[in-house]
Backbone as JSON Lines, residues from 0, in Angstrom:
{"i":0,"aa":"X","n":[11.78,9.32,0.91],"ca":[12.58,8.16,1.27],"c":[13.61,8.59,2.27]}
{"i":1,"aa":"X","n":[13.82,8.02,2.85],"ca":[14.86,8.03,3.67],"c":[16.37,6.77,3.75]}
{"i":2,"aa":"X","n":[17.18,7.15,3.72],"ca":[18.58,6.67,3.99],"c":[19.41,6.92,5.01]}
{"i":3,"aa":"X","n":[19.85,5.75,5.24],"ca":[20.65,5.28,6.52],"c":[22.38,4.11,6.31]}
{"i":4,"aa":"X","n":[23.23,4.94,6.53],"ca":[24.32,3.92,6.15],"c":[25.74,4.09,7.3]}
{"i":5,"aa":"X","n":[26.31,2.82,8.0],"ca":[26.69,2.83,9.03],"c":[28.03,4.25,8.14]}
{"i":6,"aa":"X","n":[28.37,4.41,7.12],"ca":[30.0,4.89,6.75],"c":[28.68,6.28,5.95]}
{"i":7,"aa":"X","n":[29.13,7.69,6.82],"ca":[27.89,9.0,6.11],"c":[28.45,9.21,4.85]}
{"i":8,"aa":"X","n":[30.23,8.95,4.73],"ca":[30.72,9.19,3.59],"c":[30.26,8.83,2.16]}
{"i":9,"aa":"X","n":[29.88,9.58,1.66],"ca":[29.7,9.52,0.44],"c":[28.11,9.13,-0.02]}
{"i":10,"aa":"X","n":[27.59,9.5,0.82],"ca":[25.81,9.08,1.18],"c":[24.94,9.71,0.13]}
{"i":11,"aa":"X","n":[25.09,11.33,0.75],"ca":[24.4,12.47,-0.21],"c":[24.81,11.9,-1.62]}
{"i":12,"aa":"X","n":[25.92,11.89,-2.23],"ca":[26.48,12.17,-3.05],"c":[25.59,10.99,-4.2]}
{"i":13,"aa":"X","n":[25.59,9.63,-3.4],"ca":[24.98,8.8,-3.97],"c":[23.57,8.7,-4.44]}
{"i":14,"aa":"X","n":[22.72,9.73,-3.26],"ca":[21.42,9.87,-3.34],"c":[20.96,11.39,-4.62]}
{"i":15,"aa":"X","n":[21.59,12.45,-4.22],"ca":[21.68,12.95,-5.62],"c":[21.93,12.46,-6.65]}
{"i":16,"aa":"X","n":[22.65,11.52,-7.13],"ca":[22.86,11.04,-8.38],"c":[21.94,9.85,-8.99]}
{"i":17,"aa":"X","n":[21.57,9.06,-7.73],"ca":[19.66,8.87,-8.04],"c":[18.78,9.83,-8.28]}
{"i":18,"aa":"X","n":[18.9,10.86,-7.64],"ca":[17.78,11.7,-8.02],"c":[17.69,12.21,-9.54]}
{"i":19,"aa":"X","n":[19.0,12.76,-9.62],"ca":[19.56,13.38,-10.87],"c":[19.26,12.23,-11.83]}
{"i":20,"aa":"X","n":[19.17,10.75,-12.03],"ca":[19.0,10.23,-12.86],"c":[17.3,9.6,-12.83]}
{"i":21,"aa":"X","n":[16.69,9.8,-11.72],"ca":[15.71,9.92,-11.78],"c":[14.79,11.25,-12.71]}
{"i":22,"aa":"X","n":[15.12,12.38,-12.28],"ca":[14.87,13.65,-12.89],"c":[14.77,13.3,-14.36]}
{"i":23,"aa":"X","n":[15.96,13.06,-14.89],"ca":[16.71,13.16,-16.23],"c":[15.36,11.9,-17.04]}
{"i":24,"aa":"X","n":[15.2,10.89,-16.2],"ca":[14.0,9.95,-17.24],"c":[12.66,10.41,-17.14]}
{"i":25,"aa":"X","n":[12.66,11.33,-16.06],"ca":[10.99,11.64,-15.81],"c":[10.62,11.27,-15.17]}
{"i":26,"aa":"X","n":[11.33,10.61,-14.18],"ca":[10.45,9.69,-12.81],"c":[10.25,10.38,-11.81]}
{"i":27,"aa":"X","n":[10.81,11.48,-11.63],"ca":[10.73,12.17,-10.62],"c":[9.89,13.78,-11.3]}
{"i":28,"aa":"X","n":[9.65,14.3,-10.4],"ca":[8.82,15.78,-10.71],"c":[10.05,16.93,-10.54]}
{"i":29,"aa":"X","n":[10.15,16.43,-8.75],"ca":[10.77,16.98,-7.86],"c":[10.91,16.6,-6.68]}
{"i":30,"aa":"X","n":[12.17,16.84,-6.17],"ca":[12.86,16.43,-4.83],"c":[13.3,17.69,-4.25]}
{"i":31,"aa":"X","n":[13.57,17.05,-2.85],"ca":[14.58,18.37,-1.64],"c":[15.01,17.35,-0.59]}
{"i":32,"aa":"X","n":[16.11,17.46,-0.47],"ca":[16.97,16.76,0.9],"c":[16.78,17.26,1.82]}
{"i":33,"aa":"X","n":[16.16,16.84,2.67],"ca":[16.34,17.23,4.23],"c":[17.99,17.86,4.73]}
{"i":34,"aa":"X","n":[18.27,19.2,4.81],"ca":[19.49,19.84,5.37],"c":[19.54,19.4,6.69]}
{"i":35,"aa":"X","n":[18.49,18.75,7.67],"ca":[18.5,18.85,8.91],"c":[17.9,18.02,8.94]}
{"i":36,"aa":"X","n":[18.02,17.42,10.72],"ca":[16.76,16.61,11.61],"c":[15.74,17.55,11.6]}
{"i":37,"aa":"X","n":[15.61,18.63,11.86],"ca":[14.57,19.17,11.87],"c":[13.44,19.18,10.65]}
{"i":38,"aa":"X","n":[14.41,18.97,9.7],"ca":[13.62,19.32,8.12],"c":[12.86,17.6,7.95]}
{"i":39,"aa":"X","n":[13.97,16.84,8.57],"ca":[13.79,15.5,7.91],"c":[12.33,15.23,9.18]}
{"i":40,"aa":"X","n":[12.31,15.71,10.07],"ca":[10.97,15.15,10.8],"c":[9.77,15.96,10.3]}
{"i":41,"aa":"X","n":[10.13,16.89,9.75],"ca":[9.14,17.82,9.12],"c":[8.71,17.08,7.66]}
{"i":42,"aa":"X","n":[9.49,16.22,6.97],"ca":[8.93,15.72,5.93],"c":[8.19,14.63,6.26]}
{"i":43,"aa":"X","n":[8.7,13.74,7.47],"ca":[8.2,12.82,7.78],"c":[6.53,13.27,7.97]}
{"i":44,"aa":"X","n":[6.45,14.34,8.88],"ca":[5.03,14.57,9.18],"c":[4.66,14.92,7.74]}
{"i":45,"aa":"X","n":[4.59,15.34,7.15],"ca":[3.68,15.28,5.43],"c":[3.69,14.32,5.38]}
{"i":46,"aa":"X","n":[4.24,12.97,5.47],"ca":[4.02,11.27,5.05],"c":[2.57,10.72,5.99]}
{"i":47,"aa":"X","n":[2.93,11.37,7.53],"ca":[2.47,11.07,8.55],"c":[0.69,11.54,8.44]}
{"i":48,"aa":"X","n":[0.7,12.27,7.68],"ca":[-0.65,13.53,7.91],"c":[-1.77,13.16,6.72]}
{"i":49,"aa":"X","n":[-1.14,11.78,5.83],"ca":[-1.92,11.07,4.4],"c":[-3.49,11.05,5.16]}
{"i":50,"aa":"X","n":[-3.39,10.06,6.17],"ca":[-4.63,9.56,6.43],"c":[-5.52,10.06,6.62]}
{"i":51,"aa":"X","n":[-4.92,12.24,7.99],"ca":[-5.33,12.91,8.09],"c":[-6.3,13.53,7.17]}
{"i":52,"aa":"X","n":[-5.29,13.63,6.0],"ca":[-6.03,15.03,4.98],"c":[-7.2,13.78,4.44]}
{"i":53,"aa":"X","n":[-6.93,12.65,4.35],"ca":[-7.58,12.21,2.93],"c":[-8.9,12.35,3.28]}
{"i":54,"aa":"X","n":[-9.27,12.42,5.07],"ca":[-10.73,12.81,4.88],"c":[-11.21,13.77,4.49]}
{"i":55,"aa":"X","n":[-10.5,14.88,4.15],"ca":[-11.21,16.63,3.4],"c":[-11.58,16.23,1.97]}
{"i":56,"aa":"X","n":[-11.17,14.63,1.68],"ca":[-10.9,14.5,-0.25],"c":[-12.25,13.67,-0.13]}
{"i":57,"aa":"X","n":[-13.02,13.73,1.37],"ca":[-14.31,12.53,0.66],"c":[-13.61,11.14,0.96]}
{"i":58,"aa":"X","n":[-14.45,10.09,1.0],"ca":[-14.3,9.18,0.68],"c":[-13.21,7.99,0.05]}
{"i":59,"aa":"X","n":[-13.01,7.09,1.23],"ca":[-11.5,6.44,0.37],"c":[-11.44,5.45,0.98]}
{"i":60,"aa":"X","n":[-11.19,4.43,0.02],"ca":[-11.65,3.0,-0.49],"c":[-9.66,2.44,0.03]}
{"i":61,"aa":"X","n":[-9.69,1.57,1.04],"ca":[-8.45,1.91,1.35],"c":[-7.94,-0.27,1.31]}
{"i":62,"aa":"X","n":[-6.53,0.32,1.05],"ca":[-5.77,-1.08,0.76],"c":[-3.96,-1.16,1.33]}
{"i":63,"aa":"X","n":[-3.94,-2.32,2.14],"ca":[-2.61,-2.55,2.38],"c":[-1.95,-3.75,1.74]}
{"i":64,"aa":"X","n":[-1.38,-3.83,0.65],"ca":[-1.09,-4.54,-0.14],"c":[0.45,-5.07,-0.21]}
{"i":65,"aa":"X","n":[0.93,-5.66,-1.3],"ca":[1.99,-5.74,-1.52],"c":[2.47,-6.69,-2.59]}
{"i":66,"aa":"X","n":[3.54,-6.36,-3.28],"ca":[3.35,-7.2,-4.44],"c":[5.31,-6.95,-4.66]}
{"i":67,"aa":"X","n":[6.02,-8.18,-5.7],"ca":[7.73,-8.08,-5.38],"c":[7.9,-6.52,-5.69]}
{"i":68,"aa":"X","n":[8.9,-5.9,-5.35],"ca":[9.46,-4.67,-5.38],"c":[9.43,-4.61,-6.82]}
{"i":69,"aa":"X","n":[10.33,-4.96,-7.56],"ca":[10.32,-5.01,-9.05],"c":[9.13,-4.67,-9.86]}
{"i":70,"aa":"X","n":[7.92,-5.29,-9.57],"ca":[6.41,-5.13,-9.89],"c":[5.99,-3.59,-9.29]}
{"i":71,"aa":"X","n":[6.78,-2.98,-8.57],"ca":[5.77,-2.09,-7.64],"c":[5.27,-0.77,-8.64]}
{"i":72,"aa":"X","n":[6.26,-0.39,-10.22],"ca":[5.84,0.47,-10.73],"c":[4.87,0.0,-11.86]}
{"i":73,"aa":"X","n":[4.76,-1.31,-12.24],"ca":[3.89,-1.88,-13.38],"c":[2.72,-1.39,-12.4]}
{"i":74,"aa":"X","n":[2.42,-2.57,-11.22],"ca":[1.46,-2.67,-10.29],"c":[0.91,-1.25,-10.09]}
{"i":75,"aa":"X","n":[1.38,0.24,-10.18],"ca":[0.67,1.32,-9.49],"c":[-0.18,1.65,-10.72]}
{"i":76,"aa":"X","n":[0.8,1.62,-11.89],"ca":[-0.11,2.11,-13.52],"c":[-1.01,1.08,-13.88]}
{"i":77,"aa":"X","n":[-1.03,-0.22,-13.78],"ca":[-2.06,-1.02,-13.85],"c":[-3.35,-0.85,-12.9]}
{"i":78,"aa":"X","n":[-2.75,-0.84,-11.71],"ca":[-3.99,-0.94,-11.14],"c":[-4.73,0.58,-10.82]}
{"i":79,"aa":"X","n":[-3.45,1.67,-10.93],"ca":[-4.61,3.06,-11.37],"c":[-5.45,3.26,-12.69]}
{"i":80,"aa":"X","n":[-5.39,2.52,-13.47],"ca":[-5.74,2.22,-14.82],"c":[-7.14,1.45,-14.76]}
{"i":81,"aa":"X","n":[-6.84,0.62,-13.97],"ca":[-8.09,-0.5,-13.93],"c":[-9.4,0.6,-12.72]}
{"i":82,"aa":"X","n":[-8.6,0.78,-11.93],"ca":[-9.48,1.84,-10.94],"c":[-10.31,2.93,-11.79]}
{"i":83,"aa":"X","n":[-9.79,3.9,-12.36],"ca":[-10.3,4.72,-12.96],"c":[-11.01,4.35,-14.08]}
{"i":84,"aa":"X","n":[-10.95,3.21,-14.63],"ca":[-11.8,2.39,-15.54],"c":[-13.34,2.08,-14.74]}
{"i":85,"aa":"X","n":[-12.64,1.3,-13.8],"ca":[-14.41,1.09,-13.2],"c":[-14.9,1.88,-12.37]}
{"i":86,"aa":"X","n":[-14.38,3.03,-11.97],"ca":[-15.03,4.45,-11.29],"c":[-14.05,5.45,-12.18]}
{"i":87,"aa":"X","n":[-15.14,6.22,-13.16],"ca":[-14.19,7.29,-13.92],"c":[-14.21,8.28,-12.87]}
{"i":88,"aa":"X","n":[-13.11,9.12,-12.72],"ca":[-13.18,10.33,-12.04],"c":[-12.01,9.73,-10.26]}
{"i":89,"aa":"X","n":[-11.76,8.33,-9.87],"ca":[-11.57,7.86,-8.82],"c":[-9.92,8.22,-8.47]}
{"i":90,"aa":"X","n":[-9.62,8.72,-7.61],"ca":[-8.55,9.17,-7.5],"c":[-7.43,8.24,-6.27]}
{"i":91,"aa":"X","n":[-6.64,7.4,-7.1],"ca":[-5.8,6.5,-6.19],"c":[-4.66,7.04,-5.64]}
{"i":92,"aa":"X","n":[-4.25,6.6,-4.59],"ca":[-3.39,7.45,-3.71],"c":[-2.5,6.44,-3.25]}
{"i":93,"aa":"X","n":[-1.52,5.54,-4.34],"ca":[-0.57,4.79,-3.27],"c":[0.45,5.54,-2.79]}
{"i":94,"aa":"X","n":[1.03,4.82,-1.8],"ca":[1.94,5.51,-0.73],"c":[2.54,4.78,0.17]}
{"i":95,"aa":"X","n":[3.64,4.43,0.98],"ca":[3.68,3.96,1.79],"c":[5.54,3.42,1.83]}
{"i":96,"aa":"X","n":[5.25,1.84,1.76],"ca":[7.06,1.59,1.84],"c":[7.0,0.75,0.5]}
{"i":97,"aa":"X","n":[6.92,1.62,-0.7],"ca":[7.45,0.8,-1.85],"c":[9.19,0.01,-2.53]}
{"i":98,"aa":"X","n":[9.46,0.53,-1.55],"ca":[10.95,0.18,-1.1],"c":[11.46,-1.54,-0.58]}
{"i":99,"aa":"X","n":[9.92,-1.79,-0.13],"ca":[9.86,-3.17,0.14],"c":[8.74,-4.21,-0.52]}
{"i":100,"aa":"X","n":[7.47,-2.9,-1.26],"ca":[6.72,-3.22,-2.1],"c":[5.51,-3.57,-1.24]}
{"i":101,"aa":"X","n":[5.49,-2.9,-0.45],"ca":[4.56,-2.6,0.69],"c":[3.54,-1.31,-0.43]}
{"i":102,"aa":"X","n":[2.72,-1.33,-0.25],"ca":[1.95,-0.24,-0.87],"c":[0.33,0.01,-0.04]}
{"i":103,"aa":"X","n":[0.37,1.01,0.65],"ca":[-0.93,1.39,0.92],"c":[-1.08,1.99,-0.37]}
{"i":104,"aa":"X","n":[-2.59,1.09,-0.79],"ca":[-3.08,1.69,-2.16],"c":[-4.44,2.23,-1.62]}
{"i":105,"aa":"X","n":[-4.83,3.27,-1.9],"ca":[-6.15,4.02,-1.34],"c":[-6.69,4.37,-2.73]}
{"i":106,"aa":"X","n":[-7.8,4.87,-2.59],"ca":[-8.84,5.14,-3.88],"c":[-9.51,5.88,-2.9]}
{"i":107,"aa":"X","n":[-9.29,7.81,-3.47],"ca":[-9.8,8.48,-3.29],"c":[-11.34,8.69,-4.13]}
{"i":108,"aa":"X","n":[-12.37,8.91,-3.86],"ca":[-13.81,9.52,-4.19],"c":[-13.53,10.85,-5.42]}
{"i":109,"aa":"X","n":[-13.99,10.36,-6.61],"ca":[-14.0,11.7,-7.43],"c":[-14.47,12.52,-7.05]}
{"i":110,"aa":"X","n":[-13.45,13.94,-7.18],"ca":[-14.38,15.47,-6.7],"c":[-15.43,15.47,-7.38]}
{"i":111,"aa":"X","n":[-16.25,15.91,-6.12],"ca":[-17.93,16.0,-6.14],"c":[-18.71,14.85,-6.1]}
{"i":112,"aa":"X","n":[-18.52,13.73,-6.14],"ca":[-19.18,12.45,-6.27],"c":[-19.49,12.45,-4.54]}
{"i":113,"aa":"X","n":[-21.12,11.31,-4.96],"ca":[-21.13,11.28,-3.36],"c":[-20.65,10.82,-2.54]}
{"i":114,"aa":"X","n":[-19.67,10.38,-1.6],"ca":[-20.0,9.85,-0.73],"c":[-20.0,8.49,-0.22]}
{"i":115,"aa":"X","n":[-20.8,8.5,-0.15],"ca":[-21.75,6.99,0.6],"c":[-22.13,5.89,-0.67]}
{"i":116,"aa":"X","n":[-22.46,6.74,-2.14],"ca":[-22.28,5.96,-3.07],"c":[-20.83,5.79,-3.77]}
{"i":117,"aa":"X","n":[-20.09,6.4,-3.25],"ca":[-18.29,5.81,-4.09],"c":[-18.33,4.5,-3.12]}
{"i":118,"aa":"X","n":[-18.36,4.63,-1.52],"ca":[-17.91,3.74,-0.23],"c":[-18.69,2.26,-0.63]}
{"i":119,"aa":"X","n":[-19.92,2.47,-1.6],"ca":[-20.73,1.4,-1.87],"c":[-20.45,0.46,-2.73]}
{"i":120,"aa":"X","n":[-19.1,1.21,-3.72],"ca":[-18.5,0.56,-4.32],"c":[-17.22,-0.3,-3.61]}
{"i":121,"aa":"X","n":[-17.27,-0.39,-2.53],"ca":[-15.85,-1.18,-1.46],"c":[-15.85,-2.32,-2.35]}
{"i":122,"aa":"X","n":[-16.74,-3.42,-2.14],"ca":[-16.49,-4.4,-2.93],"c":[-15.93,-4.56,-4.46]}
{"i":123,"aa":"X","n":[-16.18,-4.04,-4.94],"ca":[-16.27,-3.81,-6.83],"c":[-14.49,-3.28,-6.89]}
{"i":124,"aa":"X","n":[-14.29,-2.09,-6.09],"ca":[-13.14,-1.77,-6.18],"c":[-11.67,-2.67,-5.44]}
{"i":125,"aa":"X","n":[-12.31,-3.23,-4.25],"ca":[-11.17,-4.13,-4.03],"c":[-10.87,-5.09,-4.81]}
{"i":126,"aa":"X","n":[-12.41,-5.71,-5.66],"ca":[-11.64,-7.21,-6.57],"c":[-11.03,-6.46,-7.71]}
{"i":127,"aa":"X","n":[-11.06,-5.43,-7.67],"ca":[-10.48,-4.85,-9.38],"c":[-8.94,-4.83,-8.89]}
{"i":128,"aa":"X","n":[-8.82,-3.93,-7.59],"ca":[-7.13,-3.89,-7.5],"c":[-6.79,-5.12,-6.51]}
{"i":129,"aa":"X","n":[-7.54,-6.22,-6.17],"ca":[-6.57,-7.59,-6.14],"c":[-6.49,-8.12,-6.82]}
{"i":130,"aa":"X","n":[-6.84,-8.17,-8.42],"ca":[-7.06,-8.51,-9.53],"c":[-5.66,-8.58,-9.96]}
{"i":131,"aa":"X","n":[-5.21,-6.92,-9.42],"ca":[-3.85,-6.64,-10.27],"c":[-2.48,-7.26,-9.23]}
{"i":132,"aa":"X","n":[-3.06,-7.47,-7.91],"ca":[-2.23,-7.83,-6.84],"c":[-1.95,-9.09,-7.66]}
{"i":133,"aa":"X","n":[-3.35,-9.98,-7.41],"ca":[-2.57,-11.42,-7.65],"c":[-2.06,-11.07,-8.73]}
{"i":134,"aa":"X","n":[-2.13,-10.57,-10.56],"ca":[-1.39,-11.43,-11.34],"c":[0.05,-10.7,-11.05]}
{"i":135,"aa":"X","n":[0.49,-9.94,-10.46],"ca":[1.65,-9.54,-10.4],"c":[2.21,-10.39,-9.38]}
{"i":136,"aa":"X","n":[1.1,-11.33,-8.69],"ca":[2.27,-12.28,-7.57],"c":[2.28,-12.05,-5.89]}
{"i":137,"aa":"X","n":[1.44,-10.73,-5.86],"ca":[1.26,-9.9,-4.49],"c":[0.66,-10.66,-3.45]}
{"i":138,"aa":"X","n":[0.67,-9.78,-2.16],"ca":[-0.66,-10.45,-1.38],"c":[-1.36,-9.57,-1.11]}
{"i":139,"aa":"X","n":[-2.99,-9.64,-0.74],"ca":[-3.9,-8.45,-0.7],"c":[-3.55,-8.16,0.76]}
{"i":140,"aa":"X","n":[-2.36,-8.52,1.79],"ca":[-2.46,-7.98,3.29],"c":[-0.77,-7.98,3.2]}
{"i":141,"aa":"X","n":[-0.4,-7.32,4.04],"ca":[0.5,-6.67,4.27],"c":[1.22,-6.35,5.59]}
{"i":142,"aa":"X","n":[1.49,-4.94,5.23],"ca":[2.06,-4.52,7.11],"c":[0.68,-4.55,8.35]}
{"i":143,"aa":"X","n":[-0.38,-4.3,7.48],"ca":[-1.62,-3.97,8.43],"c":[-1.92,-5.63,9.17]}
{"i":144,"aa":"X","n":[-1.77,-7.07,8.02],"ca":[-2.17,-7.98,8.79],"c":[-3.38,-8.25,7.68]}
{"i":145,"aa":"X","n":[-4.31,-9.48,8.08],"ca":[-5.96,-10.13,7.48],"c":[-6.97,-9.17,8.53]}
{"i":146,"aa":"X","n":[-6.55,-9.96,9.71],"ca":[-7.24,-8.97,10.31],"c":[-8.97,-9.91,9.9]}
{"i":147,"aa":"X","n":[-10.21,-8.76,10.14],"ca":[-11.53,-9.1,10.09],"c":[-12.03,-8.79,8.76]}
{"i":148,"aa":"X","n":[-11.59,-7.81,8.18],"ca":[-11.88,-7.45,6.8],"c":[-11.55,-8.22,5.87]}
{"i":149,"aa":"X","n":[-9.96,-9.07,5.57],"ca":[-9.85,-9.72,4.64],"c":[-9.87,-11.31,5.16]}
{"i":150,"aa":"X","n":[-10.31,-11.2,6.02],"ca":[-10.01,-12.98,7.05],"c":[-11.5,-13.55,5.59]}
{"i":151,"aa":"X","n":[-12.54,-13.19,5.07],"ca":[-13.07,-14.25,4.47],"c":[-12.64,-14.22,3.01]}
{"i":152,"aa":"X","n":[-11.94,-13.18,2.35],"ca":[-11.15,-13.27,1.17],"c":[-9.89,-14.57,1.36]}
{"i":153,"aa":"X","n":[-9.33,-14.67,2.64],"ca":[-8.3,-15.74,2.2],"c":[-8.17,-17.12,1.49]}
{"i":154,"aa":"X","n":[-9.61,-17.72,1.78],"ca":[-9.67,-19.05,0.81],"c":[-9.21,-18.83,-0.63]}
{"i":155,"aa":"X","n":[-10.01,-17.29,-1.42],"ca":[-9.81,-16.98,-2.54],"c":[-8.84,-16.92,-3.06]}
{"i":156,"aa":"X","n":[-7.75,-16.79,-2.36],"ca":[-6.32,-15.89,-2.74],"c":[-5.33,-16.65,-2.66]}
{"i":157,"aa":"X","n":[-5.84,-17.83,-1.02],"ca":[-4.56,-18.74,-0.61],"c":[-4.32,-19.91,-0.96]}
{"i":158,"aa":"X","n":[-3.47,-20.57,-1.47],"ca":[-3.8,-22.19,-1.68],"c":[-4.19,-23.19,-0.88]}
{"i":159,"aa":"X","n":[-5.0,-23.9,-0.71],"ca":[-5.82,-24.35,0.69],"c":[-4.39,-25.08,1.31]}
{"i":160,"aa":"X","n":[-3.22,-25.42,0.74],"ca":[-2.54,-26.14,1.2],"c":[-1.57,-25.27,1.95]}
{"i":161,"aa":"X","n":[-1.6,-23.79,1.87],"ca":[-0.62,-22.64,2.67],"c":[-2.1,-22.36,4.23]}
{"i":162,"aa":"X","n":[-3.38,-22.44,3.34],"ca":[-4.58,-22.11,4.47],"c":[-4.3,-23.29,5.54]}
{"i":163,"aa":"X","n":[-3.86,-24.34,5.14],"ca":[-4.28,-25.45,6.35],"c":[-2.92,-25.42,6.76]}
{"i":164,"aa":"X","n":[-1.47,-25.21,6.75],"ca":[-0.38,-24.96,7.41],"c":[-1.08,-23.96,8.59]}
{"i":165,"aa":"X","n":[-1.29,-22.53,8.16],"ca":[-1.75,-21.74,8.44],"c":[-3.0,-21.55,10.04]}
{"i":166,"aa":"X","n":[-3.97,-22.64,9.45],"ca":[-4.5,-23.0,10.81],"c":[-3.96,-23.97,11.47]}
{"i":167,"aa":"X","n":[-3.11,-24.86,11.06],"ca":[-2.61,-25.64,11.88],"c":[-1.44,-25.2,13.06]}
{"i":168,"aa":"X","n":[-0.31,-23.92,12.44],"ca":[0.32,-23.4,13.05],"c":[-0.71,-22.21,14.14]}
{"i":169,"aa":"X","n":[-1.84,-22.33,13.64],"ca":[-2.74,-20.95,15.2],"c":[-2.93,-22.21,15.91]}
{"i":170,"aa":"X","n":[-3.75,-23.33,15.7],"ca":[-3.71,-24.67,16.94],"c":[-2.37,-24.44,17.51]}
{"i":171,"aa":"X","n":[-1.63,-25.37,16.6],"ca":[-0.17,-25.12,17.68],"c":[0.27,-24.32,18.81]}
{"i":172,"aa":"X","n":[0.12,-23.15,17.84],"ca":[0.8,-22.2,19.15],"c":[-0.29,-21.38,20.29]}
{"i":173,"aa":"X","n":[-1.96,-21.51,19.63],"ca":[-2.66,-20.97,20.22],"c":[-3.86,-21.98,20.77]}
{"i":174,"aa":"X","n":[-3.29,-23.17,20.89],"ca":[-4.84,-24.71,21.32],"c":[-5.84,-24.05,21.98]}
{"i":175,"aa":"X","n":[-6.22,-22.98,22.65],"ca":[-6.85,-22.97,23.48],"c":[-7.27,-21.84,22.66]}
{"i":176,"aa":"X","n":[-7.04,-21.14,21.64],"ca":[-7.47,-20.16,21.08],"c":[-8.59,-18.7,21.77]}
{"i":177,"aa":"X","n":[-7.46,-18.34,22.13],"ca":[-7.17,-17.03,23.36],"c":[-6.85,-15.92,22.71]}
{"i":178,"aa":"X","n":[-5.61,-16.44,21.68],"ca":[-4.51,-15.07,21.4],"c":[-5.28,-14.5,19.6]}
{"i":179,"aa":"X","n":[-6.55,-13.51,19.68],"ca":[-6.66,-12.7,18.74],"c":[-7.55,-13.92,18.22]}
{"i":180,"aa":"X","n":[-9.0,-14.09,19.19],"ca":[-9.79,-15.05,18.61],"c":[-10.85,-14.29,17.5]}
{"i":181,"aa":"X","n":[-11.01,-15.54,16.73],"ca":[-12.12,-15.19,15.36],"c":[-11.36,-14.28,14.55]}
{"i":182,"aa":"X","n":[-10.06,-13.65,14.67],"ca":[-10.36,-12.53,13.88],"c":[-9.26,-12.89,12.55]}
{"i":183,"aa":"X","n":[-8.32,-14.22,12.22],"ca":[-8.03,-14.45,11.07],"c":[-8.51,-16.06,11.1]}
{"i":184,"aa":"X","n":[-8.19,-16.98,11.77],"ca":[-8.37,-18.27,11.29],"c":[-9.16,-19.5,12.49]}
């Protein structure tokens, strides 16, 4: 995580004593403060390098989600729960800005499993963890957008009465439908 506050006074002081009471319930493993810009861009790149490594782990079933902040720690144990239920061995990897309840939720491929048959499960595994999106209130898109992938899930998810605002505001602003055609509405 990172912190930013216009007055530096008294910053650290505040963020250790989250940590420290984080520690103390078990929520935390372990932490280290960035002493420096240098350190702090150096952690950033470990945040930066997720997408990198996750291809050495095989296979990964990937999600940009989001659900209220408050929900974001029910939402990770539920829906790693439900994951590893319908693929034993499946290794979920959220991450991202849970701070706003933003969650890239990924589903890593159990070590040694194949492949091409975990990826075959795309379908099976996304309705399991929008399962847990909606009842917590979430939406299955996020910072990434609908986009082409979830543009035919939206009927499912949206109330036709937010769907038809929705196309009515792309007419509006886009009549001639130019700007990012076919690819949500």
């Amino acid at each position: 995580m990172e912190l930013s506050s216009q007055q530096r006074e008294g910053l650290r002081e505040a963020l250790e004593a989250v940590l420290a009471e984080g520690l103390e319930r078990g929520l935390i493993h372990d932490a280290t403060i960035a002493e420096s810009l240098e350190q702090a861009r150096a952690f950033w790149r470990v945040r930066e390098m997720f997408g990198e490594v996750q291809r050495f782990a095989g296979g990964s079933i990937k999600h940009d989600i989001s659900v209220p902040v408050a929900a974001v720690p029910d939402f990770i144990k539920e829906a790693g729960a439900a994951v590893t239920a319908l693929i034993s061995g499946a290794r979920p990897l959220p991450f991202g800005h849970l701070g706003d309840g933003n969650i890239h939720y990924n589903v890593n491929q159990p070590v040694g499993a194949d492949k091409e048959e975990f990826l075959k499960r795309w379908d099976d595994v996304n309705a399991t963890v929008f399962a847990v999106v909606k009842k917590y209130g979430g939406s299955i898109s996020a910072e990434h957008g609908v986009g082409v992938m979830k543009r035919d899930l939206l009927p499912t998810v949206k109330d036709p009465v937010a769907l038809d605002l929705m196309r009515n505001l792309k007419r509006l602003l886009d009549p001639n439908g130019i700007l990012n055609p076919g690819k949500v509405l």
